[in-house]
Structures are given as structure tokens and as C-alpha cells.
N, C-alpha and C positions, 0 to 999 in steps of 0.2 A: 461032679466037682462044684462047690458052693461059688457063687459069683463076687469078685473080688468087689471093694468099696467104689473103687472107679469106673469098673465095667457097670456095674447095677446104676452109680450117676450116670453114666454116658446113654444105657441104653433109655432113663425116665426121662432123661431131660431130649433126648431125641424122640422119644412119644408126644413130650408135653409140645416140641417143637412143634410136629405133626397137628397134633390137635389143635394147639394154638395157633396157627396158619391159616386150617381149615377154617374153624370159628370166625377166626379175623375176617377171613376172605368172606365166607358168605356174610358176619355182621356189615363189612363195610360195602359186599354190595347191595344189602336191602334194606342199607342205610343211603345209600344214592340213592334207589327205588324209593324212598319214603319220601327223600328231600325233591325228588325230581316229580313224584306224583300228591304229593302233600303240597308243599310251598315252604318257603323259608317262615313265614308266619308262626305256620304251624310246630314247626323246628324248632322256632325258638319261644315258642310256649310251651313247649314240652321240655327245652333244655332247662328255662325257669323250674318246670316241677323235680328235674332230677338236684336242682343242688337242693330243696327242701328235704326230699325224696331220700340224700346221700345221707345227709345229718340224720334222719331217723335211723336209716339203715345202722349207722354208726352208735347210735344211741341200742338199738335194739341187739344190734350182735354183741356190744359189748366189750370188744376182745376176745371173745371165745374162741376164736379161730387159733389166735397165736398160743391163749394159754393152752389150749387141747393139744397144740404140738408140742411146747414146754413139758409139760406133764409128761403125757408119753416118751417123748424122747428121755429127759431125768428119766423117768423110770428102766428105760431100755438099756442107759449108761449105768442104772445102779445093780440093777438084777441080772443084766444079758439080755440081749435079744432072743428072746423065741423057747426063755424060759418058761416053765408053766409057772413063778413065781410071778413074773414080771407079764405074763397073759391075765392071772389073774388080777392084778394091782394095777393093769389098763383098765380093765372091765371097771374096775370102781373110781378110778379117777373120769372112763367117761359118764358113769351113770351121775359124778356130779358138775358135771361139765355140763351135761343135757338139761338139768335140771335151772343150773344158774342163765342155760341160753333161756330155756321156755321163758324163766320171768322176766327177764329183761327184754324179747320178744313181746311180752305179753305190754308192761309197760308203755313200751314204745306204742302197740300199736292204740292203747286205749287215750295216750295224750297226743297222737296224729287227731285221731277221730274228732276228739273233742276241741281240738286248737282248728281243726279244720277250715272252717269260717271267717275267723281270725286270721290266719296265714294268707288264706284264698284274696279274701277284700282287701286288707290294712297291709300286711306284708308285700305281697306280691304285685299288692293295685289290679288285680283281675279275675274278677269272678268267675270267671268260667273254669278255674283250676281246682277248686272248690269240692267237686263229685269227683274229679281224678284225684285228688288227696285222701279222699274217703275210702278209695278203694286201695290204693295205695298202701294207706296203714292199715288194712289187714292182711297184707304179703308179708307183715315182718317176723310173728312167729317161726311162719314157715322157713325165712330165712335164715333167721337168727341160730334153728336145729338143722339145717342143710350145711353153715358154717362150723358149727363144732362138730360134725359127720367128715367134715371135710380136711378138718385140721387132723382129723383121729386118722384118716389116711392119708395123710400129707405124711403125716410123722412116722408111720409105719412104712414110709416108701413105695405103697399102694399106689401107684400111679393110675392106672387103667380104672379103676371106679370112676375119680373126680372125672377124668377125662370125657369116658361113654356118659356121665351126668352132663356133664357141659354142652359135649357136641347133642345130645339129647333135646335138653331143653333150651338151645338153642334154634333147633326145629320146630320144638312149640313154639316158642316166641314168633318164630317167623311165619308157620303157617296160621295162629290163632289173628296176629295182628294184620296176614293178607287177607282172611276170609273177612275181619272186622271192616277193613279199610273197604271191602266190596259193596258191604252193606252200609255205611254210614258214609262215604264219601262224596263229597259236594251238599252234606247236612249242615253246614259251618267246620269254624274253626273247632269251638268244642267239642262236637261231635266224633270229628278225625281224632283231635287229639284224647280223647276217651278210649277210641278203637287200638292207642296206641297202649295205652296202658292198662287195659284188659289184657291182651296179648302177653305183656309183660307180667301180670299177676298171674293167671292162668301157667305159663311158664316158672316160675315160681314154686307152686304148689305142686305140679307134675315135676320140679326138680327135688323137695322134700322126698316123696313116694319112692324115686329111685337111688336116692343115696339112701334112704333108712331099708331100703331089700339089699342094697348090695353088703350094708353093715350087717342084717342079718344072714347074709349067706357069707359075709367071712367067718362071721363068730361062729356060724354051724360047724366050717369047713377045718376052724380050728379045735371044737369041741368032739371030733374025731379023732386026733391026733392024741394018741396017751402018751403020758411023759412024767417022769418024777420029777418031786420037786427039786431045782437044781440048786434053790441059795437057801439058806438057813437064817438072811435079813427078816427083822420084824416091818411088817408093813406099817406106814407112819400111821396115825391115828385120823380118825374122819376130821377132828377140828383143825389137826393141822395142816391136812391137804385142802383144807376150805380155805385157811388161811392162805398157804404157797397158791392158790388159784387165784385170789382175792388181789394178791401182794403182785402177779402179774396183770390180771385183767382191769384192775381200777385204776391204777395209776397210766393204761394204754386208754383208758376207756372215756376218762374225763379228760385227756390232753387230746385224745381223737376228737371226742365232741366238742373240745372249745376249737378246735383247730377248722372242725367238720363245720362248726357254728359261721366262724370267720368268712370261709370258703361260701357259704349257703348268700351270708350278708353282703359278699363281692357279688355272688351270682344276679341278687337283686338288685344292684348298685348298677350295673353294669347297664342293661336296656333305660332305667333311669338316667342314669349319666349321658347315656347317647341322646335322650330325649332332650335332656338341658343343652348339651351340644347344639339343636337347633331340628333333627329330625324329629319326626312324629312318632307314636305309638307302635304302628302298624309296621314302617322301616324300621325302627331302635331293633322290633324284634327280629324282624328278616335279617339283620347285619348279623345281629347277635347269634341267629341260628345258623347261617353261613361259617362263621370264625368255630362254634362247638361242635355244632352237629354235622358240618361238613368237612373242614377245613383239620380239627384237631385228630377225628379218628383217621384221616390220612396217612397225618405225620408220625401216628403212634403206633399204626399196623405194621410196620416192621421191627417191633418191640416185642413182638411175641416171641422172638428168638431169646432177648433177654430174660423175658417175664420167665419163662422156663427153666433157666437154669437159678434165679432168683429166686423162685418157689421153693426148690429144693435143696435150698442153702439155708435156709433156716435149722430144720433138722440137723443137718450136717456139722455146721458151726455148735450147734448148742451140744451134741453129745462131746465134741473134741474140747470145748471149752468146758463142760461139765468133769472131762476126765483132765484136765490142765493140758491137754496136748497144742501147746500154742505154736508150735513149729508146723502142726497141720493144719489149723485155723490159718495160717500165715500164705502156705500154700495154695489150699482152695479158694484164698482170697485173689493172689494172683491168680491160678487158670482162670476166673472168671471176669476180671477188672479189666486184665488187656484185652483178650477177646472182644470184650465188650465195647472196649476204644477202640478196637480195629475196626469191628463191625460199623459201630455208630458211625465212624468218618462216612464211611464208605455211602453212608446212607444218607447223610445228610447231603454230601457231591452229588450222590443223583438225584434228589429231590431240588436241591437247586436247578443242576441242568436241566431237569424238567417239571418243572413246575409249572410253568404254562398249559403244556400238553398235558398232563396231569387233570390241572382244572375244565381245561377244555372238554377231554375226554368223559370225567367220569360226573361233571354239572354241568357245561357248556355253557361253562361261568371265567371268564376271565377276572375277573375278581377273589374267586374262590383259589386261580394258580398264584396270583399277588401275595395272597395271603399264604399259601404255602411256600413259595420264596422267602416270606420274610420272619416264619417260624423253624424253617428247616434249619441255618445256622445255631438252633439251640437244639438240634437233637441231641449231641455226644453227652451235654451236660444232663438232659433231663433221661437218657438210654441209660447211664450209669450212676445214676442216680439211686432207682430201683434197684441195683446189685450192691450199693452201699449202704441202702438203709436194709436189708435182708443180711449182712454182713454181723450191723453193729445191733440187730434183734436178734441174733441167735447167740450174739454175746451176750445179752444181758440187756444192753443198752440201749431197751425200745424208749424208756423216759427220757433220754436225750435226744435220741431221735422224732421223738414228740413233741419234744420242746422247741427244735428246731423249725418244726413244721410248724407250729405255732407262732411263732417270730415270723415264719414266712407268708402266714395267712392276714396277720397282721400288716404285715409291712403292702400286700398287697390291697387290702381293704381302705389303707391310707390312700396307697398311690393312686387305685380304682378313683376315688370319693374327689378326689383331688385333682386329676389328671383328666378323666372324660370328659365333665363337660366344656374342659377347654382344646383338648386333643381330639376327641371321638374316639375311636377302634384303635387307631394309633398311639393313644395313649393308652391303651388296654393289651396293646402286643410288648410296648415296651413296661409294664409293668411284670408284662412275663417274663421277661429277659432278666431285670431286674431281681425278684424273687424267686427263678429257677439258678440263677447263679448264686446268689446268697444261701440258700437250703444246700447246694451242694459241696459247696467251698464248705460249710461246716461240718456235711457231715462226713467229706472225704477226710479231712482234717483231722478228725475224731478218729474214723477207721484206719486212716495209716497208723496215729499213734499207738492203739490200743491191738492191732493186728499186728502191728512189725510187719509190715507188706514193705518190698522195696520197690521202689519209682527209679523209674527209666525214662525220662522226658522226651528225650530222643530216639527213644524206640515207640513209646507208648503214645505218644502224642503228634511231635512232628512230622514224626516220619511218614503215618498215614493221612497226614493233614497235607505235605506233599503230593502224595501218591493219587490221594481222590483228585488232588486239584488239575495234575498230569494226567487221570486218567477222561476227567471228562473235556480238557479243553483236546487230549489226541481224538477224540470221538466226534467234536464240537466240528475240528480242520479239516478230517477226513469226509465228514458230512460237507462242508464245504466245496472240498478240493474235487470230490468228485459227484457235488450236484445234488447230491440226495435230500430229496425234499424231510420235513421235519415226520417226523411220527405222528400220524394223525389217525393210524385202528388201534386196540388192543393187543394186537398180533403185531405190529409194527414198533409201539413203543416196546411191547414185554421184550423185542430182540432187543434196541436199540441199551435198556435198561440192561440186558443181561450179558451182552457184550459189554458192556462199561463197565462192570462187576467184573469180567472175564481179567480185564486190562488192567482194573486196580487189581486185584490178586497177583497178576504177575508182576507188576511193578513191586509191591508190599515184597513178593520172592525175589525178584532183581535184587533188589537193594537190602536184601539181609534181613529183615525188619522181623520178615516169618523163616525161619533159619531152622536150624536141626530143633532146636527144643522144643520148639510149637509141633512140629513133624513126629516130634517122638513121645509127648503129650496126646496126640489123635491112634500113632501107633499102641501105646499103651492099653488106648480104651477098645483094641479090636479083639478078639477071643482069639487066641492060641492056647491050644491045652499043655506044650512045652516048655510054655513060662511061666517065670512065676510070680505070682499077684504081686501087686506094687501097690500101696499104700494114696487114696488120693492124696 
């Protein structure tokens, strides 16, 4: 029996969950590991090299990722899935899909190379980023064709390639940059930070190698399979699919890069600004790498529960909106909006209550829980954020979502330039407040109109913003009332955290919040062969 639209979401986006956990879990611990045996220094010379690092990437991919699932998917809505019409008219939208990443890849990497120098001394103020730049811009070919490999199974609902690549070369990443860090450590700062981004390029290239086998072992596995042709459509003509590729990937491509530009220009502003503030070189960067390379992947590794069902919402939305089905676009936008509020609260209540122990535990930094205390009130905004802009891209509407982000990299590049040297860090956390509410207030704004999602403020909002708030102060009294010293192992807090969770779910059930529909939404996605398929 062929698996229903829901059951096949349910089962990739509980894989992606899976993987994406795993990943999380091992990057953010040997991302502690790096921070705890590196130094903040070093953290935050290497946070400088990724926002230059982001804007190439962004430059070099292009948009290839989004248009290759665009493509694919249209095609799959025009022909049928898993017709040989529509197998073959994949094959040729990605062979020019591959083609558009390589030069844009190529591109990229030959004006890294050559700006190198340039970025290293005059932009960045620090030579020593200079040979990590270098090597840098030769990761990006291989990037740029691991992203449209990666779109090409995104869009196919291929989950398990992207996956076994990720958790893959995440491995590389981690053992090339432990063996590097054995050998160059206590060489300087440059040295470390070289050992970091070798790892990362090395990783790189071993993640091209096995997304391009796995793409040739699908294409084998489906070149097996005979089949007539099932549609009697003329496939469009090569200039016009250049065109519909064009007509998606430039107008994401130059609003990503001014956007990505903006972003890059904050990044430099930032240890600058601290410096005018009144610290030095040496602290600007340690703060700076504290707040990125510690403090941010924290608050965002329970985000992979999102990131998962976000990934596979782009395909999903684009064929239902391809075929005018806006009553299921409207649908899939709710299961994943509330969810995504429930969860979020839930997350951000315990990173507050623990936020000390947190720092404590995983930097033995009190400063490092400060600062997650006083990021975690913007998780719901910036959790659901990602499942609205993957809403209004599968509709169509990445150029407004582009724009938006543009306005928001803007608006944050002011308040950066403007705000640090006379706040420090603190006018750098409320800049983020600032431009993560603004980006999403617009582009929820957009998404309700054009989705017809109905809003439930009282269920969707309050109600869990309630529930977290009663579930950590019952935990907060009971630690209290009977003594219990705070969470101070990993065994200790992971209870303390997972009892908190325990109690807001029942509270969320107490009070109706999660009630039969959510119940029969989770029912819906378990396999019974006596029912019958339901429509996501």
C-alpha cells in the first residue's frame, strides 16, 4: 500500500528530527570542546571569518538549492510523480541546475582568492584571516554542487541521502579539525584557527563525493525500473527552463547577497564597535566569540525540531500551490505554525530557568548563562520564524521574503554602528531583539494573508506562554520546598529539564490547549492499514 502524503511527512520529518538532534548534539559539543580548549579569542576570529565566509557561500550557491526544488517539484505537479515523463524532465532540469551551480561556485571562489588580502587587512583589520580566506574560497565549488544535489532530494522527498551526508560529514568536520587542533595547538591564534577551517574545508569536499554517489545510485536504481510514458505534455524548451531557473535563482540570489553583504558588514562592526566602547582587540574578540560561538548555538540547538519540518515544507507548499490547492497550503501551514508555538514557548521557559546552569555547565562561564537568559525571551519569535519564511518560499514569495531580510540586515547594521560603541554587547543583544521582531512581524503578516491560516491567540500564544511560565516556577517551589540543591551534572540538569517539559505538556493538556485535534493530527500520522489516507 503506497504511503499516504502525511504518513511519508511524518515519517522524514521524524528522520530529519533524528538527524538533526544528533548533529546538533555532537556540533554543540565540540563546539564547547573547541571554545573550552581554544579560547574565546580564537572563537571569535574564526566567528569574523564565517560572516565573510556566509556572503560567499551565498554568492557561490546562488539559490540553487531553492530553484532545484522549485524545478523538481513543478515538474512532479505537471507530469506526476514517478512518471518516466517527469523522471526524465528531472534529469534535465538538474543537469542545468549543476551547471548554473558549478559557475557560480566557480565565481565565487576565484573573487574570494583574489579579494583575499583585501578582506584579510582593510576589512576585517586582521591578518591573520588572510590564508583562512584562501582556503576558504576553494570549499565553494564543492558547495555550491552538494546544494543543488541536495535540493534535487529535498524535492523528491529523499530524506535519508541529505541526512547520512550531513551526519557524514559532520564527522569529518570533527575528527579532521581534532587531529588538526593536536597538531597546531599552542602555535598562536592563527595557527588554531587554520586547524579550524581546514577541518571544515576537508568536510566540504568529502560531503560533495557522497551526495554525487548517492545521486548516482538513485539515478541507477531508477533506471531499472521500466515504465511507459504516462503524459503526452511537450517538455518546455532548454531556453525556457534557463529562463524559470533564472526567474527563481537571481532574484533570491542578489537580495541573499545584499542581505548576506549587510550581515557580513554587521559581523565586522561588531568586535569594532566593542573596541570603541573602550575594550581592546584581544576582549572585543573574546566577548564577540562568547555571544556567537557559544552563547547563539545554545539557544538554536533546539531548533532542529523546527528546522526539520521547515525543510520539507518547501516542496510541499510549492506543488499544492502549483496545483491552486490553497485549502491544503492553509492546512499544512497550521500543523506546523502551532506546533511550532507550543514548542518554542516551551523552550524558551526552560532556558530561562536555566540559564545559569547551562553556562555554568557546558563553559564554566557565568557570563555565557547571562547572555542565554537574555536571548532566550526571543526564541518563539526567531523558532517560527524559519517555518514562515519556508511557508511564503514554497509559495512563490522568496522575493518578499528577501526583502524582508534585507530591511532587517539593514536596520541591524544601523543599530550595530550606532548602538555599540556606546552600549557594548548590550546594545548588540538589543539590536537583535529589535530586527528578529521586525523580520517576523512582516513576514508572518504576509503568510497569514496569502495562506488564509486562521490565528488562535489564545490557544496559540497565551495559552503556552501561561503554561511554560507555571511549569518552571512549579519546579522552581518544589526544588525549594524540598531542598534540592540546583542541577549542577549533565545527568542532573537533563532530569531537572525533562521533568519541566513533563509538567508543561500536562499543563498544555490540562487546559485544553492540546485537545482532541492535536491528538488526532499525531493519530493520523501512525500506520493503520484499516484506514484511509487523509490528505495532509
Amino acid at each position: 500500500m503506497n504511503q499516504s502524503p502525511t504518513r511519508r511527512f511524518a515519517f522524514n520529518a521524524l528522520l530529519l528530527i533524528a538527524v538533526n538532534l544528533l548533529m546538533r548534539t555532537v556540533g554543540v559539543s565540540f563546539n564547547v570542546y573547541l571554545s573550552n580548549r581554544a579560547g574565546g579569542e580564537v572563537m571569535g576570529l574564526y566567528s569574523l571569518l564565517s560572516g565573510v565566509y556566509a556572503f560567499a557561500i551565498t554568492l557561490g550557491c546562488g539559490g540553487i538549492n531553492l530553484g532545484t526544488i522549485r524545478l523538481v517539484a513543478d515538474t512532479m505537479g505537471i507530469y506526476g510523480e514517478g512518471t518516466a515523463a517527469a523522471k526524465a524532465e528531472i534529469k534535465r532540469c538538474l543537469r542545468r541546475c549543476l551547471t548554473y551551480s558549478l559557475c557560480f561556485g566557480m565565481v565565487a571562489c576565484c573573487l574570494l582568492l583574489i579579494l583575499a588580502p583585501t578582506v584579510g587587512r582593510e576589512w576585517l583589520g586582521d591578518v591573520r584571516t588572510v590564508r583562512a580566506l584562501r582556503i576558504l574560497a576553494l570549499t565553494l565549488p564543492p558547495i555550491a554542487l552538494t546544494s543543488c544535489l541536495s535540493g534535487y532530494f529535498t524535492a523528491l522527498r529523499h530524506i535519508i541521502p541529505n541526512a547520512l551526508v550531513g551526519v557524514l560529514t559532520q564527522l569529518v568536520r570533527i575528527g579532521g579539525c581534532a587531529y588538526l587542533l593536536s597538531l597546531w595547538l599552542g602555535k598562536g591564534v592563527e595557527a588554531t584557527c587554520l586547524a579550524l577551517v581546514l577541518g571544515g574545508a576537508l568536510s566540504e569536499v568529502i560531503g560533495l563525493i557522497l551526495t554525487f554517489l548517492a545521486y548516482l545510485w538513485d539515478i541507477g536504481r531508477k533506471a531499472r525500473v521500466r515504465e511507459q510514458r504516462a503524459s503526452e505534455k511537450t517538455p518546455e524548451p532548454t531556453r525556457a527552463l534557463t529562463r524559470k531557473l533564472l526567474g527563481i535563482t537571481i532574484p533570491v540570489t542578489f537580495s541573499a547577497c545584499l542581505r548576506s553583504g549587510l550581515i557580513t558588514l554587521q559581523h565586522i562592526l561588531i568586535p569594532k564597535g566593542l573596541k570603541a566602547s573602550g575594550a581592546d582587540w584581544s576582549t572585543a574578540l573574546t566577548s564577540y566569540g562568547v555571544l556567537h560561538s557559544m552563547v547563539l548555538p545554545v539557544v538554536l540547538f533546539p531548533s532542529a525540531f523546527i528546522s526539520s519540518f521547515s525543510g520539507l515544507l518547501v516542496p510541499e507548499i510549492a506543488e499544492s500551490h502549483a496545483a491552486g490547492d490553497m485549502g491544503r497550503v492553509a492546512r499544512i501551514s497550521k500543523r506546523i505554525i502551532q506546533p511550532a508555538l507550543f514548542f518554542s514557548f516551551g523552550v524558551a521557559g526552560i532556558m530561562i530557568c536555566f540559564s545559569r546552569e547551562l553556562g555554568l555547565l557546558l563553559y564554566h562561564s557565568e557570563e555565557a548563562g547571562m547572555y542565554i537568559r537574555q536571548l532566550a525571551p526571543l526564541i518563539p519569535i526567531m523558532y517560527v520564524d524559519s517555518s514562515v519564511d519556508a511557508v511564503l518560499k514554497g509559495m512563490g514569495e522568496q522575493v518578499y521574503s528577501m526583502n524582508v531580510n534585507i530591511a532587517d540586515a539593514l536596520c541591524s547594521v544601523i543599530m550595530v554602528w550606532l548602538l555599540l560603541p556606546r552600549m557594548g554587547l548590550q546594545g548588540y543583544i538589543l539590536t537583535i531583539y529589535v530586527t528578529e521582531t521586525l523580520n517576523t512581524t512582516l513576514s508572518l503578516t504576509r503568510m497569514l494573508r496569502v495562506s488564509r491560516m486562521e490565528v488562535n491567540l489564545k490557544k496559540q500564544v497565551f495559552g503556552p506562554l501561561l503554561c511554560v511560565a507555571g511549569a518552571t516556577c512549579i519546579i522552581r517551589l518544589c526544588g525549594m520546598l524540598l531542598h534540592i540543591p540546583a542541577p549542577d551534572t549533565a545527568f542532573t540538569l537533563t532530569l531537572f529539564i525533562t521533568v519541566t517539559a513533563m509538567i508543561y505538556l500536562g499543563l498544555l493538556i490540562l487546559s485544553g490547549i492540546v485537545g482532541r485535534e492535536e491528538w488526532a493530527q499525531v493519530k493520523q500520522m501512525i500506520p493503520h492499514r484499516e484506514r484511509e489516507h487523509q490528505p495532509l
